[in-house]
N, C-alpha and C positions, 0 to 999 in steps of 0.2 A: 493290723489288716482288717480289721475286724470294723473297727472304725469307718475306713476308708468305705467298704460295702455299704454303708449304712450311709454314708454321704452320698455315696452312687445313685442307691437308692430313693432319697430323699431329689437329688438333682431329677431324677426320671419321672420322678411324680410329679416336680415342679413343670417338666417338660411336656407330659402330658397335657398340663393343665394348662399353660399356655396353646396348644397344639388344639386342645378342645376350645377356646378362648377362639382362634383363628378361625377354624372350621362352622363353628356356630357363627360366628360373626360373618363369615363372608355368604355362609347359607341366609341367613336374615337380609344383609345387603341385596343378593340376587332377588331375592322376594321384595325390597319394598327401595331399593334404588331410585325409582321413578319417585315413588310418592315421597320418599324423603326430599328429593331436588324440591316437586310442587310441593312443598308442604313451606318448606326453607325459602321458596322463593316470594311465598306472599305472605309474609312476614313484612310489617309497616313502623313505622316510628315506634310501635308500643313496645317496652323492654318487655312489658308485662307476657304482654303474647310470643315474645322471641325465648323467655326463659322458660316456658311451658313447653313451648316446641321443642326447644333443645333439651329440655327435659325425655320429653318423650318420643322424642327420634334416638337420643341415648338410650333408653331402657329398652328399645328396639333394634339396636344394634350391640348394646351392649360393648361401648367403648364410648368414652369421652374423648377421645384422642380421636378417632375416626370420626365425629360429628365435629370437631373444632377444625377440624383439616379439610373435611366434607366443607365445611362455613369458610374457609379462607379462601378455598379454590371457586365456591361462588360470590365471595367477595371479589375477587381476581378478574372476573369473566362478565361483571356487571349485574349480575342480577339479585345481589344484595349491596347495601352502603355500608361502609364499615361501621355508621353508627347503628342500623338493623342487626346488626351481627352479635352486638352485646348482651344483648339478652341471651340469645342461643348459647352464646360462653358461659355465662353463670348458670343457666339452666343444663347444659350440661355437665357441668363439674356436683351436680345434686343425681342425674341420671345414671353416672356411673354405680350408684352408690346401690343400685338395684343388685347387682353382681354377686352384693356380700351375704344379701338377701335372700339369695336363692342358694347361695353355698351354706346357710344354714341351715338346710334339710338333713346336712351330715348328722343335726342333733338332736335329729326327729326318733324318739322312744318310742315302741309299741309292741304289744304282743302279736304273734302270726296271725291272731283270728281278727285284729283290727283293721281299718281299711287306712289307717294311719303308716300301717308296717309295710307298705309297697312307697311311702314316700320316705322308706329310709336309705340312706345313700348307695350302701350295698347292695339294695334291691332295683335303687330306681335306674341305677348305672348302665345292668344289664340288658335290664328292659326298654331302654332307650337306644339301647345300640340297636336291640332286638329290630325292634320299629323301626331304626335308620334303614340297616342295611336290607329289612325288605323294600323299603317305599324307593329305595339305589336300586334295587339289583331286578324289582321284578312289575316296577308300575311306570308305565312309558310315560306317562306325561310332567311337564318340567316342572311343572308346582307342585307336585309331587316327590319329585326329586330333590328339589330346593328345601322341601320340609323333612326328607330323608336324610339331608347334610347336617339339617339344624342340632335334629337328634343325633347322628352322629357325635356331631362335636357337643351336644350337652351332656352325653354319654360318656365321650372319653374325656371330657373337664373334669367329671366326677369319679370314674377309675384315676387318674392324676392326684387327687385331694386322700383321695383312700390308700393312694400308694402313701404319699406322703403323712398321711397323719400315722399310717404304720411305722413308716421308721423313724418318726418324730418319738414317737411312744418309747422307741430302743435307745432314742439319744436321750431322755429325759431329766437326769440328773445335769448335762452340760446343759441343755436348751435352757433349763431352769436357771443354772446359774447367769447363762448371759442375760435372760432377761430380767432377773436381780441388779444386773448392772446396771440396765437401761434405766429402773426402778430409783436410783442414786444419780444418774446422773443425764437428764434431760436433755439435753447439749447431745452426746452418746448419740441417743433414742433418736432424735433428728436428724443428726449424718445419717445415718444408720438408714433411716427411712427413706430420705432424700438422695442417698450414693445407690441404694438397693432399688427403685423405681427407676434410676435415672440407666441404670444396667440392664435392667427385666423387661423397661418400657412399657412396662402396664401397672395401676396402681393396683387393680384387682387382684392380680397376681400376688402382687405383694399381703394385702390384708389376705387374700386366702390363705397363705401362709400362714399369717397371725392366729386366722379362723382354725386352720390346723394344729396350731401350738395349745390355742384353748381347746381344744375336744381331747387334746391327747394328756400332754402335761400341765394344761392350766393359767392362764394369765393374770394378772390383773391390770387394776384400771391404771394407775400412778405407773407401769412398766410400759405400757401401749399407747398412752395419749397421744406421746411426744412422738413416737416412731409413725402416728398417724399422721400427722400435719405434716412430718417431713415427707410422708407418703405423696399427700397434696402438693406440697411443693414441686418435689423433684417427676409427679407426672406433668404438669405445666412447662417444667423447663426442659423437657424431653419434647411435649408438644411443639414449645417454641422454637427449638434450634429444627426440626423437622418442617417445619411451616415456613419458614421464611428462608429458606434456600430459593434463590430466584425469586423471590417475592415482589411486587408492586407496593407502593408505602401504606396506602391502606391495607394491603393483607399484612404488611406488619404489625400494622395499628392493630390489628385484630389480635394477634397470639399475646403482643405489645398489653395491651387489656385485660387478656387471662393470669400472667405472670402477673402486672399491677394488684388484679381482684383478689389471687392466690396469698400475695403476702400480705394483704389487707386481711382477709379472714385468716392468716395464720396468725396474726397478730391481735387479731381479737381473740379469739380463740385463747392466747395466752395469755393475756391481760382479764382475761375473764378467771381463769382457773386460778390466776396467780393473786387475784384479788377475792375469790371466792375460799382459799388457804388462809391466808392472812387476816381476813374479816372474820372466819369460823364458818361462812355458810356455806364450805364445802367440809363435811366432816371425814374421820376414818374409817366411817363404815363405807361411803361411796368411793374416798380415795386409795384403800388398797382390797377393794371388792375384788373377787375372782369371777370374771368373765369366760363363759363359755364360746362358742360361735356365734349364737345367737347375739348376745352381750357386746364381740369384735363389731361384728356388723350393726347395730343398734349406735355406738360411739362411733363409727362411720360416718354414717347415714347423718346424726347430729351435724356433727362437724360439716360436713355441707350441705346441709341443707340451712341451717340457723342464718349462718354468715351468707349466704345466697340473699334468704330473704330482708338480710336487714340491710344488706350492702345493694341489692336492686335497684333503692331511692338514688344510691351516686353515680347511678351507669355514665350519665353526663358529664360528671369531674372523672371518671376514669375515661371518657373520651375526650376530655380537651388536655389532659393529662398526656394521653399518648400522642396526640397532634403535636405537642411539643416536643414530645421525647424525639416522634419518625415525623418531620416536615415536609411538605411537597415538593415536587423535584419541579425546577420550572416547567412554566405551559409549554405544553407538549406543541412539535411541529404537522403537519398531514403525514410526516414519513415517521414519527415516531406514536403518531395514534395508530397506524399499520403494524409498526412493530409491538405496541399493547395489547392489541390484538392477538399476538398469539402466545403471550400470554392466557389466553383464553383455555389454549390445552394445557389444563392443570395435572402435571405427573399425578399427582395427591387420588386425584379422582379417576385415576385407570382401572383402581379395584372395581369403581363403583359403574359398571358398564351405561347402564340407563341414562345415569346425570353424564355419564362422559362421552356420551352421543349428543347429549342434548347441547354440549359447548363444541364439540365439533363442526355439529350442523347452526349454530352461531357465526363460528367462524366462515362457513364456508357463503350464506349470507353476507360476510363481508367481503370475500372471494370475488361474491357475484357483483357486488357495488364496485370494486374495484375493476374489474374486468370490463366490465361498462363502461365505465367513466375512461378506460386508455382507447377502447373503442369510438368513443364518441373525440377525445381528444387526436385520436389520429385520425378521423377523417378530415378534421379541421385544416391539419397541415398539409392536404391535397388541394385543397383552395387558397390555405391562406399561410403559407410556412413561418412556422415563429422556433427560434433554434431554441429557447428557453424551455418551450413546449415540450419539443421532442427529447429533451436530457429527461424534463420530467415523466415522461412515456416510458424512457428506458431505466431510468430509477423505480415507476412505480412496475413494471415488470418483473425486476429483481425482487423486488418484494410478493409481487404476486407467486413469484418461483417458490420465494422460503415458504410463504402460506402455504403453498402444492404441500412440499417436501413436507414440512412439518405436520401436518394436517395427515399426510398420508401416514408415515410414521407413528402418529398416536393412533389411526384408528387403528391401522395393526395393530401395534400393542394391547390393545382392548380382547384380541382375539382369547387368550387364557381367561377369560372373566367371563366371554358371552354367555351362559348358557339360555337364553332365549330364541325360538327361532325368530321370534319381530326383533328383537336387538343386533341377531345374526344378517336377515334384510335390510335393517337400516344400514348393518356396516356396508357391506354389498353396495348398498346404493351409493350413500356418502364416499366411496373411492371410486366409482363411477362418475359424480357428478365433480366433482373437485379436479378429475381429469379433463371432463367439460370446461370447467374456466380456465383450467390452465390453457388449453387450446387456443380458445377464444381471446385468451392474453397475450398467446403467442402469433394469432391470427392480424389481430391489431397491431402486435408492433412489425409483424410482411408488410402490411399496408404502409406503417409510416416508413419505411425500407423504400416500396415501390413511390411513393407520393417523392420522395428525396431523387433519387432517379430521376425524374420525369422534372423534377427543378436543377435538377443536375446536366439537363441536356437543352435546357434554356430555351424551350421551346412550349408554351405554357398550353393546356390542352385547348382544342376547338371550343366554342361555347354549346354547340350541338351536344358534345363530349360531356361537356360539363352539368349539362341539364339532364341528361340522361342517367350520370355519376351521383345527380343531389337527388332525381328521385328515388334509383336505385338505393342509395344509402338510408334514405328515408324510409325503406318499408322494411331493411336490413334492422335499421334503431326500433322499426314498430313491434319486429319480434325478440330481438334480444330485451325491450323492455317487459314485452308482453312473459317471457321465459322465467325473467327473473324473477316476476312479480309473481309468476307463479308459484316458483321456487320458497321466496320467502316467506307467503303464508300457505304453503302447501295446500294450493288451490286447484285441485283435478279439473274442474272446468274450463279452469285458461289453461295446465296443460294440455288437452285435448283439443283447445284450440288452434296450437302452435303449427300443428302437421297441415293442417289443410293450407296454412296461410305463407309454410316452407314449399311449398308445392306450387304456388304461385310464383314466390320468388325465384323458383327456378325456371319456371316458364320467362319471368321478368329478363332474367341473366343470359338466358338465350336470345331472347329478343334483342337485348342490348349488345351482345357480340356479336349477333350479324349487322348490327346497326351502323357498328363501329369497324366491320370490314367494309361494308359498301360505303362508307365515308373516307377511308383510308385506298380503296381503289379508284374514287373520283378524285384526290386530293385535298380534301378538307381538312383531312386529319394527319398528324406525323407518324410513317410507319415505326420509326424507333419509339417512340411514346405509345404507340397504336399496344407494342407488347407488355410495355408496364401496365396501361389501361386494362388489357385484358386478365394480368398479375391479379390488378384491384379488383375486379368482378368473379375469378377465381377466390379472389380470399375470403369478399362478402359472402358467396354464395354458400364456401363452408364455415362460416358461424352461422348461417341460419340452420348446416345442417347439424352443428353442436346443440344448436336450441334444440330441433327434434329429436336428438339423441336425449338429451337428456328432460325433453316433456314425456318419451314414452319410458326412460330408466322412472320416473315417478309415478307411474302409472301402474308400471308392472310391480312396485314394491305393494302395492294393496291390489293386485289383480291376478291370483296364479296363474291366470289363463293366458297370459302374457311374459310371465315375468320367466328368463331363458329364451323367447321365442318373438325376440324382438324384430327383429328381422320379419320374420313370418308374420307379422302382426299387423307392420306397416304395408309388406306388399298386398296381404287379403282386403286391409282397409283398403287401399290405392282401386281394389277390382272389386268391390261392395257395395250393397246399395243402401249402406250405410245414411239416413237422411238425412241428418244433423249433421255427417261430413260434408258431404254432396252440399248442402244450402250454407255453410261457412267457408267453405272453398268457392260458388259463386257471386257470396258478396264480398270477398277479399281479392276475385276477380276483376268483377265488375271496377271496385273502390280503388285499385291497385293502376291496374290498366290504363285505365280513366284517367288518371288524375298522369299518367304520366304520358298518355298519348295526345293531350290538350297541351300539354305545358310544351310539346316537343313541338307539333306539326297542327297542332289545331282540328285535324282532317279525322274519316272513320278508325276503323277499329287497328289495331297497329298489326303491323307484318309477323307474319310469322310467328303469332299468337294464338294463333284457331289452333295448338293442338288436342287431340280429342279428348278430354277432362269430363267426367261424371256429371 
């Protein structure tokens, strides 16, 4: 029983240590999310600059595995090429290696009166949680907090490793002997390594163990090589079956690449040792040296970093390598670059809140392309009915729905990761405006509904009817473009334009249904068609009021003085003497009016358009 305790023991510290592992990790992510995406995304052709980066977004998050998956998911979503991505692989698999680095403080010696004896592991454990749980519990602000997690979990990594290297110490006659085995039998040392990472999921975890074994009972070099490399191995193939669940072929190509790089360096690596035995110029003083912590990590660190640099030069043969391995699926059709598309919400990256806004609000970008283009497609078939058309109206609908659904879906899920209040208002926003297109999806296909109708009753609209319908839809298309285009480079100034020029088209829609009663009470017009028509100017009139809804949801996300008090905002604007409204609302009058009280009747200002406006 006695035994058993001591495996207990041993499992709690490993537990720990993983647990600190997470907690550090996701406190760094919250901190540097953003900059890791911008950092990752302008990454160019050079491997040179991808392996640095991935070097040093790894020793910032501290996980190689969360930077390869981080790089798949913006491989996935387009704003890396899966050849940009190779560098970040290999310079990631050197950046893990930081880990073992910092766990060798366990082997830090010093007397109390040195300033060395607070970086010993039992001292620095406490004083880090110290730190955590004031900068948690007693300083409001989130960066603060964020660096309160860090310490945290660097705190509890280090109680985990001191649990562990205690009951290591108890087991030390068996630990010994198994690693005597490993020592005999290389083959061993590599399952061992590779089965043990491929269960734990972190290779750090595992060499921390190792680091534990040398502080406590001792290693050496001829026992650990081989349980290292299998270490390398079996985090690669833990990354790869992780990554490529739903994957696109290039983000296979990618993990595709790390598994290739991984047994390339594992295999230099033993052609080096195996040839440097046999030559003599590995002798017995380095091949059964007893390695402390220090020592574990130091043969780490080698081992990825050497094979990084020398294998760097083939990034190119490991990418035409894996193009063979994962082939392109054929060219894609319009309904399967939509469905690529959402792709774009990479599970992978829900941890990482910042980069997983920034592919949400991607996607929703294509929302708005898409939303447009059935808008524009179904006014077409009120003039001109084409049945081919309208399947693809209702095909790209369905698709606009999944975009809604799924789009909504992941930002929720984002919600356990936000802790930012600007990541919080982005979410806020982005389920506001993605509600926006769907409307405006669902508005356009009323329209191609009503337009079907009105061909269904074989009775084709007046031409009065119809000039009044192309100019109306004309200043309908001027602000859904004007909206979008907002939208997509997060332009405040054409937001702010939108309102004054939805205000017009309302004035416009009134105009035109009383146009189109006193044409249907002289006869011009057919009263059964006369209600569909009216249908049509109901539905333009609310996408233009979707546009305004969501030019003021973007306004108020950088405006407190708006943002909850949207309503309140637009009617104070409507009674303000606001200037810059007041002078874009009368040249969107003037230009508006104009252009469609010339095209209709030639004559002065059009009926039932004097009402009182600013």
């Amino acid at each position: 029983m006695d035994l058993f305790y001591k495996i207990i023991a041993l499992l709690g510290g490993l537990s720990m240590f993983l647990y600190g592992m997470r907690v550090m990790g996701d406190g760094l992510k919250s901190c540097s999310g953003g900059a890791m995406k911008a950092a990752l995304a302008k990454v160019t052709g050079r491997p040179a600059l991808g392996f640095i980066l991935g070097m040093l977004v790894t020793c910032m998050i501290q996980s190689s595995t969360a930077t390869i998956v981080l790089t798949v998911g913006l491989v996935g979503a387009g704003f890396l090429t899966f050849r940009q991505s190779i560098g970040i692989v290999l310079g990631a698999n050197v950046g893990t290696a930081i880990t073992a680095q910092i766990i060798r403080l366990m082997d830090v010696q010093a007397g109390a009166t040195s300033l060395l004896y607070m970086f010993n592991a039992e001292n620095l454990a406490p004083l880090a949680l110290i730190l955590g749980i004031v900068l948690v519990m007693f300083v409001s602000k989130s960066s603060a907090k964020n660096m309160g997690t860090i310490a945290i979990g660097f705190g509890v990594l280090f109680m985990g490793l001191i649990f562990m290297s205690d009951a290591v110490s108890t087991l030390g006659d068996k630990l010994s002997g198994l690693l005597t085995a490993f020592e005999g039998n290389y083959l061993l040392g590599f399952l061992a390594g590779t089965l043990v990472t491929g269960v734990i999921q972190s290779s750090s975890a595992v060499v921390g163990i190792l680091q534990s074994f040398a502080s406590s009972v001792g290693v050496r070099f001829c026992g650990v090589f081989a349980v290292i490399i299998g270490v390398n191995i079996g985090d690669c193939l833990t990354t790869f079956l992780v990554s490529r669940i739903g994957a696109k072929p290039e983000q296979i190509r990618t993990v595709t690449v790390h598994v290739i790089y991984n047994i390339c360096a594992a295999s230099l690596i033993a052609l080096v040792l195996t040839l440097g035995r046999t030559t003599g110029l590995l002798g017995d003083g380095l091949w059964y040296r007893e390695l402390d912590s220090g020592g574990v990590a130091n043969v780490h660190g080698l081992f990825r970093l050497v094979p990084a640099v020398l294998l760097l030069p083939l990034s190119g043969v490991f990418a035409r390598l894996a193009e063979k391995l994962v082939p392109d699926k054929p060219l894609d059709t319009e309904d399967q670059d939509i469905v690529d598309n959402l792709r774009e919400l990479d599970a992978r990256l829900v941890e990482n809140p910042g980069v997983a806004l920034d592919q949400s609000a991607h996607l929703l970008g294509h929302m708005a392309s898409v939303a447009k283009d059935n808008f524009e497609s179904a006014v077409k078939q009120i003039f001109d009915p084409d049945p081919k058309l309208a399947e693809r109206i209702n095909q790209r609908e369905a698709l606009l729905d999944r975009m809604a659904d799924a789009t909504n879906q992941y930002v929720v899920d984002l919600s356990p990761y936000v802790t930012l209040a600007s990541q919080n208002r982005e979410q806020n926003f982005q389920i506001k405006a993605l509600d926006c297109f769907e409307r405006i999806g669902d508005l356009a296909q009323n329209i191609l509904h009503d337009s079907d109708s009105i061909h269904e009753n074989g009775k084709p609209l007046s031409p009065e009817a119809q000039t009044d319908l192309k100019g109306t839809i004309t200043t309908v298309n001027d602000i859904l473009s004007l909206t979008v285009k907002a939208f997509t480079d997060n332009d405040l100034s054409r937001a702010r334009a939108v309102e004054p020029l939805e205000e017009v088209i309302d004035d416009i829609i009134e105009v035109m249904k009383a146009r189109h009663v006193q044409r249907m009470t002289q006869g011009v017009c057919d009263v059964v068609n006369g209600i569909q028509y009216q249908n049509l100017l109901q539905n333009l009139e609310r996408i233009s009021d979707q546009c305004s809804d969501l030019a003021v949801y973007m306004l108020s996300r950088t405006d407190t003085a708006v943002a909850g008090q949207e309503h309140r905002y637009l009617h104070d604007l409507h009674h303000s003497d606001n200037e810059a409204y007041r002078r874009m609302f009368r040249e969107n009058y003037r230009k508006y009016f104009q252009a469609l009280h010339l095209a209709a009747s030639g004559q002065g200002e059009p009926e039932g358009a004097a009402r009182k406006k600013p």
